[in-house]
C-alpha positions in Angstrom: -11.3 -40.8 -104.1 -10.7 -37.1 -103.0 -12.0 -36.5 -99.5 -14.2 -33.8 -101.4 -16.2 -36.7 -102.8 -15.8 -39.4 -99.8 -19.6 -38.6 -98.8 -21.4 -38.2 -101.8 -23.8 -40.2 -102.4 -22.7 -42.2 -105.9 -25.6 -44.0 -108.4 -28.7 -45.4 -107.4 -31.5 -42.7 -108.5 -30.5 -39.0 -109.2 -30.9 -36.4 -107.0 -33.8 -35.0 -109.1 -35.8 -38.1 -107.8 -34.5 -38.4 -104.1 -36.0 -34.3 -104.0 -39.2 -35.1 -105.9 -39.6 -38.3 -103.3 -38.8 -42.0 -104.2 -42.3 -43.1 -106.2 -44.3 -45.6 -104.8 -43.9 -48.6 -107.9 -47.0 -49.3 -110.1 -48.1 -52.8 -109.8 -46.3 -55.4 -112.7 -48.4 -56.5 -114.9 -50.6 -59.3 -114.0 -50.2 -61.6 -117.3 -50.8 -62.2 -120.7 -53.0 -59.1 -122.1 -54.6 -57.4 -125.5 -54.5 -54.1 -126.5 -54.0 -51.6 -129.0 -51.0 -50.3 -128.1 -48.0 -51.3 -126.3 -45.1 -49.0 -125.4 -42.2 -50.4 -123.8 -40.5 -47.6 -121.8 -41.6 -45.6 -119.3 -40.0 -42.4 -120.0 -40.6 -39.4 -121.9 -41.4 -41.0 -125.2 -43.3 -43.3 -124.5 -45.3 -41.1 -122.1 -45.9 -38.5 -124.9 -46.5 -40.6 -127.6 -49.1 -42.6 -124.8 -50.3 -39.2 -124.3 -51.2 -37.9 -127.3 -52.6 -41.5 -128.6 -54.9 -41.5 -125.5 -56.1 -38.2 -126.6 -57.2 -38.5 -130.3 -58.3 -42.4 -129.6 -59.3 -42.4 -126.4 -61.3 -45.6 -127.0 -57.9 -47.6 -127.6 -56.4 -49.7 -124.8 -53.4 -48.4 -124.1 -50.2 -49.8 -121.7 -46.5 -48.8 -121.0 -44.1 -51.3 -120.0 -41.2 -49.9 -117.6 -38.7 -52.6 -116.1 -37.9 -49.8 -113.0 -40.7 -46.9 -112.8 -41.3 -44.0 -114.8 -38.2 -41.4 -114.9 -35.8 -43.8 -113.9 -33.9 -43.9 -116.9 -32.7 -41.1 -118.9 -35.6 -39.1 -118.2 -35.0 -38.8 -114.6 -31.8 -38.4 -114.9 -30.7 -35.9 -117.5 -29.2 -31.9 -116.8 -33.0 -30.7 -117.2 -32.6 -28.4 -120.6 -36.0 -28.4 -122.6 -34.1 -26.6 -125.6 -34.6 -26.1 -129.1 -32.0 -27.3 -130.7 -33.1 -30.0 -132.9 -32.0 -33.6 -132.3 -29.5 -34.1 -134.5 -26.8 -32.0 -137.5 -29.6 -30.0 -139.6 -26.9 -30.7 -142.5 -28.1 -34.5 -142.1 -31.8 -34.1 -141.7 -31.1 -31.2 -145.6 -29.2 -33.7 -147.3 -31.5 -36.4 -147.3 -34.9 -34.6 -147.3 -33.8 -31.1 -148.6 -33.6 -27.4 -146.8 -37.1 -26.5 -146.7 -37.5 -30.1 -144.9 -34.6 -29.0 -142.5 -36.2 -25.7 -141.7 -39.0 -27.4 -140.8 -38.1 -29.7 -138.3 -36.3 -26.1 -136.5 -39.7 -24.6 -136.6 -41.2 -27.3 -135.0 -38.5 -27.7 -132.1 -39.2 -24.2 -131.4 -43.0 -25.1 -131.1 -42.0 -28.2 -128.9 -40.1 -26.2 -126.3 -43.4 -24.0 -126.2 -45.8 -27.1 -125.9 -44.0 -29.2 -123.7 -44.3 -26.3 -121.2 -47.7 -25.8 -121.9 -48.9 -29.1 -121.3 -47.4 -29.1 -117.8 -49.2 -26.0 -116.8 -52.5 -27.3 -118.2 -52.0 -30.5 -116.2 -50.9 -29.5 -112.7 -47.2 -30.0 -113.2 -46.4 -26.4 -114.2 -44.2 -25.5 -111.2 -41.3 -28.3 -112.6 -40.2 -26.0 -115.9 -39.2 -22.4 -115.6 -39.0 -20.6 -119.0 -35.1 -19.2 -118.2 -33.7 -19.5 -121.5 -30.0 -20.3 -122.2 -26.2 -19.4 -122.2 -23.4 -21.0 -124.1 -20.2 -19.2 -122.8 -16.7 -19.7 -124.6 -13.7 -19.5 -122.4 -11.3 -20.0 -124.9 -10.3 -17.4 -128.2 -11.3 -21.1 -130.1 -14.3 -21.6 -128.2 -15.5 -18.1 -129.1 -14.5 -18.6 -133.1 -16.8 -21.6 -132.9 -19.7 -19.7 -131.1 -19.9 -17.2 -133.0 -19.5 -19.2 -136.1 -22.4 -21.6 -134.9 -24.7 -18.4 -134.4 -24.3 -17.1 -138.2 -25.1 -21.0 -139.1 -28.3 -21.0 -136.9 -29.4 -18.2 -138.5 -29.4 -20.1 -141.7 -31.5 -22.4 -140.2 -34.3 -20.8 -139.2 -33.2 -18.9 -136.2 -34.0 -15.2 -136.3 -33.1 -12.2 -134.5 -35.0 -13.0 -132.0 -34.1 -16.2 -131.4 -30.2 -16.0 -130.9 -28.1 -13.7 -129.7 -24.1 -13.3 -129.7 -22.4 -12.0 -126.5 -19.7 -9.9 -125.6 -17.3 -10.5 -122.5 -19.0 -7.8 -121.1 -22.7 -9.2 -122.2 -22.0 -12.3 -120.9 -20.2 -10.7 -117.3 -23.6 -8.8 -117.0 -25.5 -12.4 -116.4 -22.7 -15.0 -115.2 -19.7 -14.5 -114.1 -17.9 -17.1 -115.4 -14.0 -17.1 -115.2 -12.5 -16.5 -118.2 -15.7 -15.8 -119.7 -15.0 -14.6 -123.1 -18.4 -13.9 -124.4 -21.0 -16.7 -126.3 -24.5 -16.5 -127.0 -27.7 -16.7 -125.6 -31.4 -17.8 -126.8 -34.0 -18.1 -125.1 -35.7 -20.8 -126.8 -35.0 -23.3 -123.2 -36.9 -23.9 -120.5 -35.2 -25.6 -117.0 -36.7 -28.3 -115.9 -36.7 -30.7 -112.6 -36.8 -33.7 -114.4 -38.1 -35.9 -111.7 -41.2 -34.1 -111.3 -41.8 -32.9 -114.6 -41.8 -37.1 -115.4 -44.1 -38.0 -112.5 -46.5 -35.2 -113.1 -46.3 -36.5 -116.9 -47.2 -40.0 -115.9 -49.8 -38.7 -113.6 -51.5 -36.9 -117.0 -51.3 -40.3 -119.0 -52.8 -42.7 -116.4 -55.5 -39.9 -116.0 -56.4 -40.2 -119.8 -56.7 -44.1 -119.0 -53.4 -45.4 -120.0 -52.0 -48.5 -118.1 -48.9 -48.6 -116.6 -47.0 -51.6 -116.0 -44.0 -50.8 -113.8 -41.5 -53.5 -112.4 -41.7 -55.4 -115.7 -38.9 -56.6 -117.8 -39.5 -56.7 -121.9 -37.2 -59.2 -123.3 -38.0 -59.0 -126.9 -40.0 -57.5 -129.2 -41.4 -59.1 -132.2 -44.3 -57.8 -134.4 -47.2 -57.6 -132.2 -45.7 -58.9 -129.3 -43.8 -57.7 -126.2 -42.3 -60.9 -125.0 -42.1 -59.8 -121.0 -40.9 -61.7 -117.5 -44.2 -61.5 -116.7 -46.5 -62.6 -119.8 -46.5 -61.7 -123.3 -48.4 -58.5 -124.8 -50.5 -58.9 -127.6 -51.2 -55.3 -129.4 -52.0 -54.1 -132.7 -49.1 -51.3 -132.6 -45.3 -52.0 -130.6 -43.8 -49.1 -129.6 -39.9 -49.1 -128.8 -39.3 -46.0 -126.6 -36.1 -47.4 -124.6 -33.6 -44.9 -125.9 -30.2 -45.8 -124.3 -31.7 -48.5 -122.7 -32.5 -50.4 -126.4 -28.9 -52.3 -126.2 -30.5 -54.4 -123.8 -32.5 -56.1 -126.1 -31.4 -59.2 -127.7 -29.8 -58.0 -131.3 -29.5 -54.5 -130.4 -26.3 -53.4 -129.1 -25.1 -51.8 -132.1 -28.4 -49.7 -133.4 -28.1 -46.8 -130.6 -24.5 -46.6 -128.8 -25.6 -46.0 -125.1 -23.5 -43.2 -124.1 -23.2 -42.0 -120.4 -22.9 -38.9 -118.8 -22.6 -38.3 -115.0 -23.7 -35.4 -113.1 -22.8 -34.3 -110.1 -24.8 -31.8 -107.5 -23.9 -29.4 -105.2 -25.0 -28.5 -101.9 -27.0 -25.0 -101.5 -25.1 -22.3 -102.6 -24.6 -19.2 -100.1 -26.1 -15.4 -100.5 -22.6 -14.5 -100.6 -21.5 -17.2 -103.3 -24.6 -16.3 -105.5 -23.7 -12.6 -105.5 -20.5 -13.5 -106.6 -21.0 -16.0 -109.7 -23.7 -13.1 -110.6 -25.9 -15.6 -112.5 -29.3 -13.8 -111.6 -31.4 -15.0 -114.6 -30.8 -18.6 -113.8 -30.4 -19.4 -117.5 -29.0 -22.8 -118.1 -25.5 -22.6 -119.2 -23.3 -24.6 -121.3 -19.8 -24.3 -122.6 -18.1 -24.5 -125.8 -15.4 -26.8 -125.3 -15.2 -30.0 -127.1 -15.5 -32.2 -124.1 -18.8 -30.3 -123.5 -20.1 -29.4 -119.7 -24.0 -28.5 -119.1 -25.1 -26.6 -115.9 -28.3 -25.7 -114.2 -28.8 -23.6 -111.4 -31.7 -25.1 -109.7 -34.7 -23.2 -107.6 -33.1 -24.3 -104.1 -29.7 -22.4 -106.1 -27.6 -25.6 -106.0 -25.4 -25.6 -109.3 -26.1 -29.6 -111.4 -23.3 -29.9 -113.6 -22.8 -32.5 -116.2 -20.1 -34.3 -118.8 -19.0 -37.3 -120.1 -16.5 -38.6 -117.8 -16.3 -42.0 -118.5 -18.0 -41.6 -122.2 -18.8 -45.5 -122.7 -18.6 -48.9 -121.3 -17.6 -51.8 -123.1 -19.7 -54.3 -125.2 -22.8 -51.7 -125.0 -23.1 -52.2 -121.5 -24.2 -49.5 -119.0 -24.5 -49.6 -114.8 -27.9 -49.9 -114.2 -28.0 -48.1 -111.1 -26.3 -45.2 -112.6 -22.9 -45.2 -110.7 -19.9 -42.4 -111.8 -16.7 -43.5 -112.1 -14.2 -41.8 -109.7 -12.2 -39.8 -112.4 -15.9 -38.7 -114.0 -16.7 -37.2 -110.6 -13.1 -35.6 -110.3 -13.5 -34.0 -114.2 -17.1 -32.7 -113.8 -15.6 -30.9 -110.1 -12.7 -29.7 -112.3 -14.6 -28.0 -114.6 -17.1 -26.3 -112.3 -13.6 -24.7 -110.2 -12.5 -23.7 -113.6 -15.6 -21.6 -114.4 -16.4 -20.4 -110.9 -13.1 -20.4 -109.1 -15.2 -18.7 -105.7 -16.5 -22.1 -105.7 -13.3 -24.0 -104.6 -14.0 -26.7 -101.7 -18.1 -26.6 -102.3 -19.9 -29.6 -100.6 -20.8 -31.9 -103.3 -23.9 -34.2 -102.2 -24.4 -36.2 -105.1 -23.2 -38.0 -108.8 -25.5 -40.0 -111.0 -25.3 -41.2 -114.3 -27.1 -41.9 -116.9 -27.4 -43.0 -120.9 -28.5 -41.8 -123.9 -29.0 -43.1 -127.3 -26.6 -42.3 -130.1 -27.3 -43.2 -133.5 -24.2 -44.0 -136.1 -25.3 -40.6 -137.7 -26.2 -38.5 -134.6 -29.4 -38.3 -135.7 -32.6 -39.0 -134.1 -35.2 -41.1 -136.0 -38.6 -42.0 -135.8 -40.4 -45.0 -137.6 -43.3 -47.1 -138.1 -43.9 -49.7 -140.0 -47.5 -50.6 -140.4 -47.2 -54.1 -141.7 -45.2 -55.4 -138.7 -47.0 -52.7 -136.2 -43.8 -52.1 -135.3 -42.9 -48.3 -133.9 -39.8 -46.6 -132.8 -38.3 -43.3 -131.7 -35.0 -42.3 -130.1 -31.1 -40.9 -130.5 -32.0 -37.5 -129.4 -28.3 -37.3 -128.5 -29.1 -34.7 -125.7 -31.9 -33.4 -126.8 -34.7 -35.5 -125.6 -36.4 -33.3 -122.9 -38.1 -31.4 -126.1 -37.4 -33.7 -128.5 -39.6 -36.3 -127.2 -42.4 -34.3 -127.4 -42.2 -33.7 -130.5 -41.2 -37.4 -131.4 -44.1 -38.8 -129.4 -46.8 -36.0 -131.6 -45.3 -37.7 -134.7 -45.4 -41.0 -133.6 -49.3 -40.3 -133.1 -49.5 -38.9 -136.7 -47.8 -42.0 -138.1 -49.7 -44.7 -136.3 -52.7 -42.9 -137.4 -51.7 -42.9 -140.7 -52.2 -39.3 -141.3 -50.0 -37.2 -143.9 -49.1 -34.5 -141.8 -46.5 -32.2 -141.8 -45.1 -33.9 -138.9 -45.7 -36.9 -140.3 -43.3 -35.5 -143.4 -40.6 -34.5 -141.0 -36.6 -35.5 -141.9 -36.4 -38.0 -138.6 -39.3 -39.8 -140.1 -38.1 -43.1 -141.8 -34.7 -42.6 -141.1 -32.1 -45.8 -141.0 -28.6 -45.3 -139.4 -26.3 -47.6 -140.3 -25.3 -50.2 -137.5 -22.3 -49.3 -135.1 -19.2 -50.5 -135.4 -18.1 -54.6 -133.6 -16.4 -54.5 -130.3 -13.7 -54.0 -129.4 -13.6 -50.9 -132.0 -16.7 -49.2 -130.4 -14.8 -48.8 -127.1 -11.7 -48.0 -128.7 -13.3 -45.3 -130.8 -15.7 -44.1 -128.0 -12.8 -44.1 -125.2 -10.1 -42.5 -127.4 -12.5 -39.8 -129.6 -13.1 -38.2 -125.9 -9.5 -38.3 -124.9 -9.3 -36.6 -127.7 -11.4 -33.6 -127.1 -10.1 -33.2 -123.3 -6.4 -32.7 -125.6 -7.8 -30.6 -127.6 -9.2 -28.7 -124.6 -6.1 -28.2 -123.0 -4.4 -27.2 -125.7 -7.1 -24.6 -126.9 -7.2 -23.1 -123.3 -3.9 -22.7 -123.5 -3.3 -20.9 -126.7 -4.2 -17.6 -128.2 -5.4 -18.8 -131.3 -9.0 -18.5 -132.8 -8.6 -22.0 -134.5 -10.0 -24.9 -133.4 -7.4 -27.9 -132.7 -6.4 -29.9 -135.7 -7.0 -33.1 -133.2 -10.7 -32.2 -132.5 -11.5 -31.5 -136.3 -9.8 -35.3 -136.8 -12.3 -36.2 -134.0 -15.1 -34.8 -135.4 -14.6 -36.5 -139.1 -13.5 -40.1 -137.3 -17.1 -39.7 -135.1 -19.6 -38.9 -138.0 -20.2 -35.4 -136.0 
């Protein structure tokens, strides 16, 4: 390990939770119990889907199950975009329910970006999300192909003028200085978010309402109207499966949602001087264009969280727990941030985490109930959980209601991905399809030409993308 990297502190929670303060653990639960519904997972959907259950039936007993405490998982962990962009290809969600369908489920991510923060001002949690809006900056001729290409296709899908905007070099230059920058686009459709707190304050809201949570409690299986649990069994009219990454460790599940990871690292406060020269005054979150895909936020205290893949996938559907990076993860992420702010060469870096999320075969997220077994499920927001849980736990509410809503209708609702693939072709797939797009990368930022690499369109087609 680089001596840059000797002293960070590696795994264990992210640094969004050692700021917000380590939580105090909920009690376990104390045995066998009844109730209406039970919702194993203590993150985001399950606390929004508890949320908005409590509120329309607020006569219904209901509990979470969380094996760690709330925001440990994914929730806690993640870059902290609340964006718009729907959880999975609209291309998918218009093929098998039609356009109009499609365009509805873009309408109502706009709507979810707007509620989530909403909800967190009404209940005392306002000052975790800042409406910033976002930046996706190409620093290759490739990358800015692509960019602009993706605008004129989100304008087919229900993004108007207002919505999304291209960028020039000199656009871009005006609110980032990134190196290379070669212009992108902005929306500003996103919200930034301190994950840690914006979960706990969350929680707080549910267990006001009257929900029950049940922290430091392992589910080991769920069957219909049953959480089977290290701690008793829970008996409930309606089972809700809110694990998301987490879901491959339950017994038959390693191959419905491929628990990707992707590490983060932190930096240490950045200087007057080193502000002034990265220029990135509106504190938008920023993303890139390149296949390999890197995320940024410039927080409040104006240290710079930047994400990737890094080590993409471990075999057999397993994940580290604690959330450790791997070495050449940490070194990659670093790479990357030199690469778009150069100034930034030798900055402190005081932490790495990691953390999974839930891919579907399809890339598709997908929510479903099925009212004979009371069986429920949501997940495989494949990045874009911090709105699209909200939205997923409102149409969770609709379905266990049984109400024919227009959220209720939505493409993600009764949608089957097929199973991934057997071992040892998940790893090899996983492992190679990103050494693929850091190629493809390389070989983009080195060439002049708008097209995008021949190896990453191959990519694309092999992953279902």
């Amino acid at each position: 390990m680089s001596a840059q990297s000797a002293e960070l502190i590696n795994g264990d929670v992210s640094f969004w939770v050692r700021d917000a303060g380590w939580p105090t653990p909920r009690a376990p639960l104390p045995g066998p119990i009844d109730v209406d519904v039970a919702i194993v997972g203590g993150g985001m959907t399950g606390l929004w889907t508890a949320y908005y259950l409590k509120q329309e039936q607020p006569d219904w007993e209901i509990a979470i199950i969380e094996r760690e405490f709330c925001g440990f998982g994914a929730s806690g962990r993640n870059g902290g975009w609340m964006s718009a962009e729907p959880a999975g290809p609209f291309r998918r969600y218009a093929a098998d329910r039609g356009r109009d369908a499609a365009l509805a489920m873009q309408q109502e991510m706009f709507g979810a970006v707007r509620e989530s923060v909403d909800v967190a001002r009404r209940e005392g949690f306002g000052d975790s999300v800042d409406e910033t809006g976002l930046i996706h900056v190409a620093t290759s001729r490739a990358g800015l192909a692509r960019a602009y290409h993706h605008v004129e296709e989100m304008k087919q899908q229900g993004w108007g003028e207002d919505d999304v905007h291209t960028l020039t070099a000199s656009e871009l230059n005006q609110r980032v200085n990134v190196n290379r920058g070669m212009g992108g686009y902005s929306t500003p459709h996103c919200a930034r978010v301190h994950p840690a707190k914006y979960t706990f304050g969350l929680a707080a809201a549910v267990e006001r309402l009257g929900v029950r949570i049940y922290e430091q409690t392992t589910a080991t299986a769920l069957k219909p109207h049953t959480v089977v649990t290290d701690r008793g069994e829970v008996s409930a009219r309606v089972v809700v499966r809110a694990l998301e990454g987490y879901t491959a460790s339950l017994p038959g599940e390693r191959r419905t949602l491929l628990p990707m990871n992707s590490s983060l690292v932190i930096t240490e406060p950045l200087t007057d001087q080193q502000l002034a020269t990265i220029g990135w005054g509106g504190a938008e979150l920023l993303g890139d264009t390149a296949h390999s895909f890197s995320y940024l936020q410039l927080t409040a205290d104006h240290r710079i969280a930047i994400g990737g893949r890094g080590k993409p996938y471990d075999f057999g559907s397993n994940f580290d727990r604690r959330g450790r990076t791997a070495e050449f993860g940490v070194d990659l992420i670093r790479e990357r941030l030199t690469q778009l702010f150069p100034s930034l060469q030798g900055i402190g870096l005081e932490q790495t985490w990691t953390g999974v999320l839930g891919v579907p075969r399809d890339w598709s997220a997908a929510v479903n109930y099925d009212a004979g077994t009371g069986l429920a499920s949501a997940g495989g927001y494949v990045g874009h959980g911090l709105s699209g849980t909200n939205l997923a736990g409102r149409t969770l509410r609709d379905l266990i209601l049984g109400r024919d809503t227009k959220l209720a209708r939505l493409p993600w609702t009764g949608r089957k991905a097929r199973r991934w693939e057997f071992e040892p072709l998940r790893w090899i797939g996983a492992t190679g399809l990103y050494a693929a797009y850091r190629w493809a990368d390389q070989r983009e930022d080195r060439s002049e030409s708008s097209e995008t690499s021949a190896v990453a369109k191959i990519a694309d087609r092999i992953a279902g993308r």
